[in-house]
Residue frames as qw, qx, qy, qz and C-alpha x, y, z in Angstrom:
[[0.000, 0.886, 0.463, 0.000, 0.00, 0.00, 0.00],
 [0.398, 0.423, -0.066, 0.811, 1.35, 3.74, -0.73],
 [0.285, -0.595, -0.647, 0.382, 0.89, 5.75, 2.19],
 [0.189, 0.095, 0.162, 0.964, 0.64, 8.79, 0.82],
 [0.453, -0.376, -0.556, -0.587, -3.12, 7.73, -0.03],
 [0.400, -0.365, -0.811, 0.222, -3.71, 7.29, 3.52],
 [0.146, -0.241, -0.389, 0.877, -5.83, 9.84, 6.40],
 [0.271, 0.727, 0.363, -0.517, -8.01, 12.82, 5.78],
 [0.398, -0.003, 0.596, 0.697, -8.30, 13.15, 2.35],
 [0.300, 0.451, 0.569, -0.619, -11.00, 15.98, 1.67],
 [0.461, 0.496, 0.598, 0.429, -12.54, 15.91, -1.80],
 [0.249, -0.152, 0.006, 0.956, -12.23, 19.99, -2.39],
 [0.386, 0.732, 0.523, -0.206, -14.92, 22.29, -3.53],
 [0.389, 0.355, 0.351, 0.774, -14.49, 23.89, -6.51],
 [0.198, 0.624, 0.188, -0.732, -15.71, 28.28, -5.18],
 [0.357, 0.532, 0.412, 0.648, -17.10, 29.85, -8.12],
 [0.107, -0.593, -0.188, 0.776, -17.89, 33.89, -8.18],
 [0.379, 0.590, -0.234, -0.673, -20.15, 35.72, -11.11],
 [0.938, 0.246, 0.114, -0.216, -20.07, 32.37, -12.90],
 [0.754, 0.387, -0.525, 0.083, -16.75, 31.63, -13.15],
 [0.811, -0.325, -0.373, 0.312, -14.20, 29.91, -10.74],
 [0.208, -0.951, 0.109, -0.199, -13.16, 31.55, -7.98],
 [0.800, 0.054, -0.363, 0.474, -9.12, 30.66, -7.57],
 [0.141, 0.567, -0.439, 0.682, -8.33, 32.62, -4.99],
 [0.658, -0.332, 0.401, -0.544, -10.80, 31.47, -2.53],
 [0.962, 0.067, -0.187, 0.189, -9.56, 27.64, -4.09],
 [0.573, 0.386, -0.579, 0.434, -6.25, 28.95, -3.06],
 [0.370, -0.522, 0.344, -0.687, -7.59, 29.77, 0.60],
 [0.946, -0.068, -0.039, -0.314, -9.49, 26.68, 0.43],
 [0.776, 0.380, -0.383, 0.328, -6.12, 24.74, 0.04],
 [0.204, 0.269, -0.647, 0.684, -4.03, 26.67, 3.00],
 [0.681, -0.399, 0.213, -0.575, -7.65, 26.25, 5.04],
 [0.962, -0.117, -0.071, -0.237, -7.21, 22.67, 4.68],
 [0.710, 0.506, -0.407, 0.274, -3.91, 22.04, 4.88],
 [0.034, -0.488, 0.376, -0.787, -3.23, 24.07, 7.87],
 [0.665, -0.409, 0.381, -0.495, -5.54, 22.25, 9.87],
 [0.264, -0.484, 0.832, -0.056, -3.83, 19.39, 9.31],
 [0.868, 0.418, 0.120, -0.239, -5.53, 17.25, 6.40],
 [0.602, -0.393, 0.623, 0.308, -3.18, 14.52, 4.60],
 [0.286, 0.116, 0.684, 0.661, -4.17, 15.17, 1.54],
 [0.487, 0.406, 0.340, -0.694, -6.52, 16.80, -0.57],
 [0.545, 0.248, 0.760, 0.252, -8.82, 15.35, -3.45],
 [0.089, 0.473, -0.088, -0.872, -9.10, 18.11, -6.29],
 [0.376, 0.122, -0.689, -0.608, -11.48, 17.48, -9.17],
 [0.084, 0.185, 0.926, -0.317, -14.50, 15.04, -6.94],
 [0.085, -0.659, -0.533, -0.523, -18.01, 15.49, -6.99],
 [0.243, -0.839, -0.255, 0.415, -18.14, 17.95, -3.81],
 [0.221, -0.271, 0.394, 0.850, -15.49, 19.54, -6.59],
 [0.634, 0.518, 0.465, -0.338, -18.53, 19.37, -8.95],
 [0.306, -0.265, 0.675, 0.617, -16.00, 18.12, -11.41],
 [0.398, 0.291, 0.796, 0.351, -18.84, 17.28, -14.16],
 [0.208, 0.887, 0.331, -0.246, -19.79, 20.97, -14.44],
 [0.491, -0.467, 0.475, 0.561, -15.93, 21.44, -15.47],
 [0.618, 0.754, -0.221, -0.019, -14.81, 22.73, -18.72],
 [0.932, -0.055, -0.074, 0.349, -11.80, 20.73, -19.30],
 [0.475, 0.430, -0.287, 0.712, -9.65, 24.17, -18.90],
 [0.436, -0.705, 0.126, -0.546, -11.58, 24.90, -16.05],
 [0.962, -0.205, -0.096, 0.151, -10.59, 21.39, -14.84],
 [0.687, 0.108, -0.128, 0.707, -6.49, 22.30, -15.57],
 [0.162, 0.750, -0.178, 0.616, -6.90, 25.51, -13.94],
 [0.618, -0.604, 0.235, -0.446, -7.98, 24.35, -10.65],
 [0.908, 0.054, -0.207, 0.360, -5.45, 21.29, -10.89],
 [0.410, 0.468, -0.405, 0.670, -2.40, 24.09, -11.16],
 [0.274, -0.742, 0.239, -0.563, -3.97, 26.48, -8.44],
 [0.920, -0.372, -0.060, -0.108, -4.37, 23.48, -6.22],
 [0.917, 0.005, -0.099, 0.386, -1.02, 21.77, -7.07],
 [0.301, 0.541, -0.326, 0.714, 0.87, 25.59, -6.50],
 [0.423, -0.635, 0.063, -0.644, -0.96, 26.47, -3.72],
 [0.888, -0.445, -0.050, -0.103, -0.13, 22.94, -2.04],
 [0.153, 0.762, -0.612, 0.148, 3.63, 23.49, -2.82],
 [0.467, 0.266, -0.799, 0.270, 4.50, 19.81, -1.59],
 [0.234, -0.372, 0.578, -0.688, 3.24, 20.24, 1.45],
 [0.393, -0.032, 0.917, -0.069, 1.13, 16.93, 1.03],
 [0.255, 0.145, 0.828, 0.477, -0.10, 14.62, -2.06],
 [0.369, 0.463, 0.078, -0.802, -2.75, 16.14, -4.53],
 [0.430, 0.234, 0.795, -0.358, -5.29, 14.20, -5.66],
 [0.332, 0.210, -0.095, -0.915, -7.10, 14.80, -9.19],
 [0.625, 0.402, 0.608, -0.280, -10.43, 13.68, -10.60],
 [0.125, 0.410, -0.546, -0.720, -10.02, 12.94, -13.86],
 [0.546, 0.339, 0.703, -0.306, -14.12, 11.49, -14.54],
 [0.291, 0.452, -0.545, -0.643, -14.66, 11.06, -18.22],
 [0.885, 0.229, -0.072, -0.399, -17.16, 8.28, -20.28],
 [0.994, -0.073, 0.085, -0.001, -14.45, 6.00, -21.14],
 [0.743, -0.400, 0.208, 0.494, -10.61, 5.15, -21.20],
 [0.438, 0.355, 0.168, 0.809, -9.21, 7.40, -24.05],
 [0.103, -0.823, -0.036, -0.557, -11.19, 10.71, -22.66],
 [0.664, -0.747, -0.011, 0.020, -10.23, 9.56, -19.33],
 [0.725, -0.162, 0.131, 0.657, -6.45, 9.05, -20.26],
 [0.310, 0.754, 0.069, 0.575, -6.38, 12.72, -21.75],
 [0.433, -0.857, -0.070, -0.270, -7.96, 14.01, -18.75],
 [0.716, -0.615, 0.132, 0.303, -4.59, 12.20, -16.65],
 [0.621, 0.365, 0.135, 0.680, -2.17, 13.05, -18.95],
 [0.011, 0.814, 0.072, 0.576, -3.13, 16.41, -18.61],
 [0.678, -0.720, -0.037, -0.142, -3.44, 16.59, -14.95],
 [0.919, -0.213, 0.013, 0.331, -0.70, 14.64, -14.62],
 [0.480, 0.306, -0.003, 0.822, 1.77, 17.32, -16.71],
 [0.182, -0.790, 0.093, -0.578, 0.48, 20.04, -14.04],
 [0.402, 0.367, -0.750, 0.377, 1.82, 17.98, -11.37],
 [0.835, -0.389, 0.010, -0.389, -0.46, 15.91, -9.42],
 [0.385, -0.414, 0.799, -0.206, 0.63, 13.06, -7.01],
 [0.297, 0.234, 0.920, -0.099, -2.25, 10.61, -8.20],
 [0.419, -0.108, -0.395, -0.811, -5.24, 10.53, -10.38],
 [0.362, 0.127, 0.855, -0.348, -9.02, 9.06, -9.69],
 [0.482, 0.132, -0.417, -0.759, -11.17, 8.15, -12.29],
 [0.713, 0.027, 0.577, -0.397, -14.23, 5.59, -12.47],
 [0.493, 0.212, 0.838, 0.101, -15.57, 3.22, -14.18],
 [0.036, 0.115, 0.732, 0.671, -16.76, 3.76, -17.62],
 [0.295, 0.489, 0.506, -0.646, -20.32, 5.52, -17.23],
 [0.449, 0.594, -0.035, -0.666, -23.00, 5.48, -20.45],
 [0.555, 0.251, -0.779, -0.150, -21.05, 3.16, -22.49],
 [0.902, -0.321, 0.111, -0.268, -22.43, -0.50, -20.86],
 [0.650, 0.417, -0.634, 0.044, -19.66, -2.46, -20.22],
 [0.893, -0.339, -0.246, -0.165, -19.15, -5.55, -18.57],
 [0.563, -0.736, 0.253, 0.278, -16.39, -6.71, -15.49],
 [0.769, 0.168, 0.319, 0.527, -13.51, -7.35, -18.32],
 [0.573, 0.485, 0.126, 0.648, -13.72, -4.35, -19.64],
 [0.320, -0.909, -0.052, -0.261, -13.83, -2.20, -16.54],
 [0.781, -0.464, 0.208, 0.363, -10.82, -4.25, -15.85],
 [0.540, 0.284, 0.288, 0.738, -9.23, -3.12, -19.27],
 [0.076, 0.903, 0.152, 0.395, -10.40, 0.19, -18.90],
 [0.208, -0.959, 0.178, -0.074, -8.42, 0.79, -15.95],
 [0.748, -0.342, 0.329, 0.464, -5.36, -0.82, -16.79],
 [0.552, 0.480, 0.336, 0.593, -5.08, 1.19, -19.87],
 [0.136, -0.954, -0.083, -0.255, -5.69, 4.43, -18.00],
 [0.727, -0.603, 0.281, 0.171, -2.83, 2.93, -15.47],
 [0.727, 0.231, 0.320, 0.562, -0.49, 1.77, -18.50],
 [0.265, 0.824, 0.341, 0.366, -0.63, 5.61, -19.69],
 [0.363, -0.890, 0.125, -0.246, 0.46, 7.66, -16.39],
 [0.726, 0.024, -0.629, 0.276, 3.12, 7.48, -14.18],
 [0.327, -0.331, 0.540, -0.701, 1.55, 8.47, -11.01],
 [0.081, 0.270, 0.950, -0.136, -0.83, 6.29, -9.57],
 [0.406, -0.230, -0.241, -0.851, -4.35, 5.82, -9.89],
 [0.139, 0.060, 0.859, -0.490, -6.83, 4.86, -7.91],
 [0.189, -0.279, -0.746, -0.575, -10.46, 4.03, -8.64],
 [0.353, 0.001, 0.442, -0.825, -13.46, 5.86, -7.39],
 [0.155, -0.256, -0.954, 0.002, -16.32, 3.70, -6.60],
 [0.189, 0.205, 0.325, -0.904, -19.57, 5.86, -6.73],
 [0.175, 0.311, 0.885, 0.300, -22.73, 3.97, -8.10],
 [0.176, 0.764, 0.559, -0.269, -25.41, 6.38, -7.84],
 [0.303, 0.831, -0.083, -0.460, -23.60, 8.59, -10.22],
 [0.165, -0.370, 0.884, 0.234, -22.39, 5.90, -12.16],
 [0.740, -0.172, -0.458, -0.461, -25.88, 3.96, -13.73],
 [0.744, -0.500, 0.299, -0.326, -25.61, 2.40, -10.48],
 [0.890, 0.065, -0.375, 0.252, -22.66, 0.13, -11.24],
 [0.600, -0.700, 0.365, -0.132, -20.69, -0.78, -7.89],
 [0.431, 0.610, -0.665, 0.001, -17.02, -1.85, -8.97],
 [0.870, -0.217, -0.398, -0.192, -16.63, -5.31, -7.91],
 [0.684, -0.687, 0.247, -0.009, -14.40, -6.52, -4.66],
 [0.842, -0.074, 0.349, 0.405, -12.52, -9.31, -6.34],
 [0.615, 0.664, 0.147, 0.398, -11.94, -7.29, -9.52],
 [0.230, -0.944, 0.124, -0.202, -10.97, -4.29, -7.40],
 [0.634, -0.650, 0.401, 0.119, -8.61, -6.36, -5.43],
 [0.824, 0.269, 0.435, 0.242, -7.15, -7.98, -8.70],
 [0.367, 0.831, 0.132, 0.396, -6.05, -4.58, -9.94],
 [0.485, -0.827, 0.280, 0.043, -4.28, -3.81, -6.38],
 [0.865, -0.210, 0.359, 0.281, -2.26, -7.37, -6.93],
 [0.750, 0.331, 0.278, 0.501, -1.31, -6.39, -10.43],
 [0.235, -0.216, 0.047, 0.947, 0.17, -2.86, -9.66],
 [0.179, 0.564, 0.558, 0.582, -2.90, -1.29, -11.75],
 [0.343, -0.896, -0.240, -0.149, -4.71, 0.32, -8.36],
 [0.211, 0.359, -0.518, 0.747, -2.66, 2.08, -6.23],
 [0.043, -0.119, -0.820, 0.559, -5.99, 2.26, -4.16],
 [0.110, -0.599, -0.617, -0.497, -10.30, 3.01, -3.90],
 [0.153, -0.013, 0.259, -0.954, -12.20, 5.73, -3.06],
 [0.067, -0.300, -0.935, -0.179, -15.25, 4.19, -2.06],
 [0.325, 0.070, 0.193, -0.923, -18.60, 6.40, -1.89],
 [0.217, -0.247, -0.894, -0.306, -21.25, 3.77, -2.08],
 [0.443, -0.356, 0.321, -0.758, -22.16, 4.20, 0.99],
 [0.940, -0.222, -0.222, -0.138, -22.70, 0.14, 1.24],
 [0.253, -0.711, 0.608, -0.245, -20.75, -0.38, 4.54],
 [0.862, -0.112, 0.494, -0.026, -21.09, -4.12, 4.63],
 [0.700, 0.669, -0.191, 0.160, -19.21, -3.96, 0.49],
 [0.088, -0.889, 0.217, -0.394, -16.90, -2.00, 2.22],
 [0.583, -0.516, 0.586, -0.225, -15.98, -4.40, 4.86],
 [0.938, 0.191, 0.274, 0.090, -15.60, -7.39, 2.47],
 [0.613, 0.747, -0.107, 0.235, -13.25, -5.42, 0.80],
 [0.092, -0.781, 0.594, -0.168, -10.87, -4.37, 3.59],
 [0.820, -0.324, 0.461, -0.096, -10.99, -8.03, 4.47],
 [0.755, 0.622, 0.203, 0.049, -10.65, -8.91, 1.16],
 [0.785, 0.513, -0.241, 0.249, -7.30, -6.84, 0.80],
 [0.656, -0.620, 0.377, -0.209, -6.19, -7.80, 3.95],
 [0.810, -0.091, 0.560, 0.147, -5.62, -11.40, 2.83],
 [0.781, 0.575, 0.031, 0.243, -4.13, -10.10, -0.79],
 [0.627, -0.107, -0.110, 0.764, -1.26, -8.49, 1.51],
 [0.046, 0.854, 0.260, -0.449, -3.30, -4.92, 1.74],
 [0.596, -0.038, 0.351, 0.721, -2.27, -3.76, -1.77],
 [0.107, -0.809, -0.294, -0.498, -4.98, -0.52, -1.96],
 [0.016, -0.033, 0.457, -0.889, -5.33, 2.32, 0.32],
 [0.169, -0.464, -0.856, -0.155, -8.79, 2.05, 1.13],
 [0.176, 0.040, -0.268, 0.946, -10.73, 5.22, 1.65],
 [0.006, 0.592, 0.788, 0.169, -14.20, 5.74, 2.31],
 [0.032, -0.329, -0.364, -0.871, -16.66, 8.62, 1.72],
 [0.548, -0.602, -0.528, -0.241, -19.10, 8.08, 4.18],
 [0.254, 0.402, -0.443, 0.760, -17.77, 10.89, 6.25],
 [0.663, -0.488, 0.251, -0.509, -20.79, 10.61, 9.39],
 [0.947, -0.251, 0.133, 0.148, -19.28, 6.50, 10.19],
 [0.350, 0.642, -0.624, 0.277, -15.16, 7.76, 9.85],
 [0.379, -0.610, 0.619, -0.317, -15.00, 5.99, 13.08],
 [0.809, 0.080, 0.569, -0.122, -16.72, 2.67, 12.53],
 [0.951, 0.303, 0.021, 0.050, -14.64, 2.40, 9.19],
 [0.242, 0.634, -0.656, 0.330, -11.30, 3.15, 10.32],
 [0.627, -0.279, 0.601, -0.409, -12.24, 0.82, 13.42],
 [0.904, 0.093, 0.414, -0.050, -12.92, -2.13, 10.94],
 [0.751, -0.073, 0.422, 0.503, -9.75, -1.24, 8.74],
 [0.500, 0.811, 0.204, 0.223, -9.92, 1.64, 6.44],
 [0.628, -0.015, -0.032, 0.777, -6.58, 3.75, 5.54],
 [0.145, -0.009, -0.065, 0.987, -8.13, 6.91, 5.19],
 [0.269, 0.614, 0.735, -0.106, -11.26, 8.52, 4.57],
 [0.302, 0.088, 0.390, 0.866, -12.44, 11.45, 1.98],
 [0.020, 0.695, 0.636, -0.334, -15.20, 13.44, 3.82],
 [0.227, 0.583, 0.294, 0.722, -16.99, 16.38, 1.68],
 [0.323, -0.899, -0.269, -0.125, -18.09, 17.81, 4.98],
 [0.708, -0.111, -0.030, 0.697, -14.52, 17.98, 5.45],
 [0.415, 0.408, 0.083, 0.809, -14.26, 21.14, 3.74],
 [0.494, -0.740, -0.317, -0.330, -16.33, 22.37, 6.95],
 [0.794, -0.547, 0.262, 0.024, -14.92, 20.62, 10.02],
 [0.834, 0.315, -0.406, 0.200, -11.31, 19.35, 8.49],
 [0.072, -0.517, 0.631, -0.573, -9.69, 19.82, 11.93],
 [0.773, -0.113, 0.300, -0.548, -11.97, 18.25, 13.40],
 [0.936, 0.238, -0.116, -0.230, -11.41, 15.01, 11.06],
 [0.348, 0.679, -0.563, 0.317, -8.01, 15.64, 11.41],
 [0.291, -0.403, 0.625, -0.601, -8.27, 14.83, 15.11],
 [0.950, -0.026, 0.120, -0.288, -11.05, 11.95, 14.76],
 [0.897, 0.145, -0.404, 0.104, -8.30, 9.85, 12.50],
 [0.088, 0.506, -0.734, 0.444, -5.37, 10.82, 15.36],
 [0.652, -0.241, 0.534, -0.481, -7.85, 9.46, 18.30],
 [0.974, 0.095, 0.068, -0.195, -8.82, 6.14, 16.00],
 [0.667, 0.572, -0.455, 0.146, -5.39, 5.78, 14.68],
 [0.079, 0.435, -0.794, 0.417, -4.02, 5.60, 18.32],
 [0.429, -0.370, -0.821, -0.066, -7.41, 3.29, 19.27],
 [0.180, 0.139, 0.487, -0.843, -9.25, 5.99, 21.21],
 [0.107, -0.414, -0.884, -0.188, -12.14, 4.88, 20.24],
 [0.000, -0.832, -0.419, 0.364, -14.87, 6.99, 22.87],
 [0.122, -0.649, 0.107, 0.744, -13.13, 10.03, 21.70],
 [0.095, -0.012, -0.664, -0.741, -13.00, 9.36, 17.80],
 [0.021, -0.620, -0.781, -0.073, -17.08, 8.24, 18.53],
 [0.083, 0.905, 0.223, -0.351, -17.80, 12.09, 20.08],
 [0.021, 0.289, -0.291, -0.912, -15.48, 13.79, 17.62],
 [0.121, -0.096, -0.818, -0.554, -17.88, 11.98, 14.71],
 [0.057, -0.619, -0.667, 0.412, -20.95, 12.61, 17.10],
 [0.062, 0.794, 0.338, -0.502, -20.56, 15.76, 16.42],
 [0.119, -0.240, 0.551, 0.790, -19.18, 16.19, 13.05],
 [0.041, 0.291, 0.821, 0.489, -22.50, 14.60, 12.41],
 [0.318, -0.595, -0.365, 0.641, -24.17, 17.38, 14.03],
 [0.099, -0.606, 0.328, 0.718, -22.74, 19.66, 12.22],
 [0.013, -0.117, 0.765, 0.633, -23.65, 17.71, 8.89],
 [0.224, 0.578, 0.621, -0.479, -27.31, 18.67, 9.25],
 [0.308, -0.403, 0.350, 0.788, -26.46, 20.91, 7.15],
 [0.086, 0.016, 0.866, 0.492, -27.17, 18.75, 4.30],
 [0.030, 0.242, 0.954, -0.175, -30.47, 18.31, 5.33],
 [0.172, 0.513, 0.402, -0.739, -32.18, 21.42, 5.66],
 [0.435, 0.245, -0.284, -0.818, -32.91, 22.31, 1.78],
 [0.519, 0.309, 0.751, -0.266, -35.86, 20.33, 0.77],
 [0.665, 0.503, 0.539, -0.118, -36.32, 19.53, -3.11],
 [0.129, 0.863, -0.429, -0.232, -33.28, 20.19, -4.35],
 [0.780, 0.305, -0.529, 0.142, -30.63, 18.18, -6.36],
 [0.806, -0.545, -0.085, 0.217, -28.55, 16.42, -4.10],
 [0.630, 0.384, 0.143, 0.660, -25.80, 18.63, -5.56],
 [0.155, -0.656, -0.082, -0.734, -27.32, 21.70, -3.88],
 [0.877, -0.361, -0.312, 0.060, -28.12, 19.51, -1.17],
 [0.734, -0.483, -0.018, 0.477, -24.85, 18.95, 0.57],
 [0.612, 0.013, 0.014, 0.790, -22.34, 20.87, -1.63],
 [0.194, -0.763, -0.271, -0.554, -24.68, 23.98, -1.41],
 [0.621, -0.750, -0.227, -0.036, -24.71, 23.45, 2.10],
 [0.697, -0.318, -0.064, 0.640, -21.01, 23.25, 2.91],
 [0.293, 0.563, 0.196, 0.748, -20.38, 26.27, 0.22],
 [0.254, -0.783, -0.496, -0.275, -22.98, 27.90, 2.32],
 [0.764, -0.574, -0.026, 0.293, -20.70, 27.38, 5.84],
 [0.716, -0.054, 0.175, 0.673, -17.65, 27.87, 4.36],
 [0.074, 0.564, 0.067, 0.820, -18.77, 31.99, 2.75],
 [0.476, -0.817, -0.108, -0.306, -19.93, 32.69, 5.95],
 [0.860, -0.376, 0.047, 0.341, -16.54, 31.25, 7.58],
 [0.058, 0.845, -0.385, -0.366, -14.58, 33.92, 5.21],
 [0.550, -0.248, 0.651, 0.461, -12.76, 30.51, 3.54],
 [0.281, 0.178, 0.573, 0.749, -14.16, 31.73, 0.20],
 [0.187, 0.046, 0.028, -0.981, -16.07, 34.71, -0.75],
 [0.585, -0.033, 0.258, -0.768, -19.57, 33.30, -1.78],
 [0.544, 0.073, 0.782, -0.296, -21.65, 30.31, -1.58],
 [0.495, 0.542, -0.072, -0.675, -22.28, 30.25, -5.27],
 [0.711, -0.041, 0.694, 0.107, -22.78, 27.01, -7.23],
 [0.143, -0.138, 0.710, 0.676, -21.72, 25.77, -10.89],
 [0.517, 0.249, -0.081, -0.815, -24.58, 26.27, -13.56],
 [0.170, -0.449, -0.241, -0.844, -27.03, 25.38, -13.57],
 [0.523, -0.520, -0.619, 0.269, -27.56, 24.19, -9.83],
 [0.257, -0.805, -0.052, -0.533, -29.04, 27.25, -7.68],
 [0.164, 0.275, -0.599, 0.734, -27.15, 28.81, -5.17],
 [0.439, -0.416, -0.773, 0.190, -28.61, 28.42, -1.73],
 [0.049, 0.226, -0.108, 0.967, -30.19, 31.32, -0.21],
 [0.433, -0.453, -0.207, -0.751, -32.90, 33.08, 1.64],
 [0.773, -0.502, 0.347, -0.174, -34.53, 31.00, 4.72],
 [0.986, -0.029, -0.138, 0.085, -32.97, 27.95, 3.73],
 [0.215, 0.642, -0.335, 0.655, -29.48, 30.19, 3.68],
 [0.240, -0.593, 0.270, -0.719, -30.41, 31.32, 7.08],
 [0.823, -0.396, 0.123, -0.388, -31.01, 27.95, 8.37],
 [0.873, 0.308, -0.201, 0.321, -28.03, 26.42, 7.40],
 [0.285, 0.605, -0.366, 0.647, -26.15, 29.19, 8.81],
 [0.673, -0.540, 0.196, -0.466, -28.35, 28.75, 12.36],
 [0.935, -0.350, 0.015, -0.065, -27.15, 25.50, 12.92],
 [0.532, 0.506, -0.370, 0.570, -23.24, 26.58, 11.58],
 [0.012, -0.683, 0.330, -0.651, -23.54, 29.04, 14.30],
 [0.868, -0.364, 0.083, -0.327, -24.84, 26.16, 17.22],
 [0.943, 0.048, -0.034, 0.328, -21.92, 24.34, 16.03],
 [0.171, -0.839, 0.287, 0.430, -19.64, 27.75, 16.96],
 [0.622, 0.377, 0.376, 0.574, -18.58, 26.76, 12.82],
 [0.188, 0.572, 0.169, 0.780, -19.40, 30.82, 12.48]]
């Protein structure tokens, strides 16, 4: 396993401002997260709302990221794309701005079966020479969930480096750490399911990639120290109250789930000063008015603002 991939790994948001991207508040974003002591960050995710990306909008927020993190620890990019030639541009590219690592899924629109999800990402791997790692998100994926064995079959043969898993199926999840346990642990396993960081670093995970991160990343910071040294109680109330705090999500009502949560954090995060406003890629509506004002009510219960 590379430990590089391992800890708080927050999937970034992507500010915008007037409709375009806002890189200065990404470069804030970056020393916010860094500074509080995240181990990485994941630049190009969906809390990045990577599929609203123009592909130079994609390589600008690669550089800012990768200048703005100056080394100081491994940068992550999403590089999500229909199938293995658009996805190998996307790393190429990425890669020649100087990322650490790429993530890309599975093949999405085109139907294709476990063989060629296995050739797709060995040809994306054959192509780069950073690692790559495979994100594992079915619900924005036609619901395909990448398989265990296949997954772990791509560790053995150098292809994965490691998975970002956002299923949200915790029992998958656990077959898998077991799973590459007994292949000699040749992933970094990270999960997404940032309200149970405790109960999957407690049954084996290497790191985890929480979008509420871009909220609380101190906070996470501190949950993996307490689990990592087996405090347990303590890693249970940090995550007690991170979920708390990820109410957030909850409050707008008939919205995409895109507005949903990354609305929400946006929401926290202009009212924290870490980026100027709470505005969201086109054509998902910015959050505002009561809902605004309830989001911010429970920021301020959580002393977030």
């Amino acid at each position: 396993m590379d430990p590089r991939f391992t800890g708080v790994i927050p999937p970034v948001i992507t500010p915008f401002k007037h409709g375009e991207i806002d890189l200065d508040s990404l470069r804030r974003t970056v020393d916010f997260l860094v500074t509080s002591g995240v181990h990485g960050l994941f630049i190009g995710g969906s809390s990045g709302e990577i599929a609203y990306l123009t592909d130079s909008q994609r390589d600008a927020v690669f550089t800012a990221a990768v200048e703005q993190a100056a080394g100081r620890v491994p940068v992550l990019a999403g590089v999500i794309d229909t199938t293995a030639h658009r996805v190998i541009e996307q790393a190429r590219r990425a890669e020649s701005l100087g990322v650490d690592a790429v993530v890309a899924a599975c093949p999405f629109y085109a139907i294709n079966d476990a063989g060629e999800i296995a050739d797709h990402f060995r040809a994306i791997a054959a192509a780069l020479s950073v690692p790559l790692l495979a994100y594992d998100v079915p619900v924005r994926l036609n619901g395909k969930k990448l398989d265990r064995d296949l997954l772990v079959a791509l560790g053995k043969e150098g292809v994965l480096a490691g998975v970002k898993d956002s299923s949200g199926d915790d029992v998958g999840f656990r077959r898998l750490v077991a799973a590459n346990a007994a292949a000699g642990h040749p992933l970094a396993l990270l999960t997404g399911h940032e309200c149970v960081v405790d109960g999957m670093a407690l049954l084996g995970a290497d790191g985890c990639v929480p979008g509420y991160g871009n909220v609380e990343p101190r906070a996470y910071a501190e949950l993996w120290e307490a689990a990592r040294a087996g405090r347990w109680q303590e890693a249970r109330t940090i995550q007690e109250r991170l979920c708390a705090g990820f109410e957030i999500v909850y409050v707008p009502r008939g919205r995409s789930a895109d507005a949903s949560g990354i609305g929400a954090f946006k929401t926290v995060m202009a009212a924290q000063g870490t980026i100027d406003t709470n505005e969201m890629a086109f054509p998902v509506r910015t959050l505002e008015g009561e809902t605004r004002a309830r989001i911010l009510a429970i920021a301020r219960t959580q002393g977030l603002i």
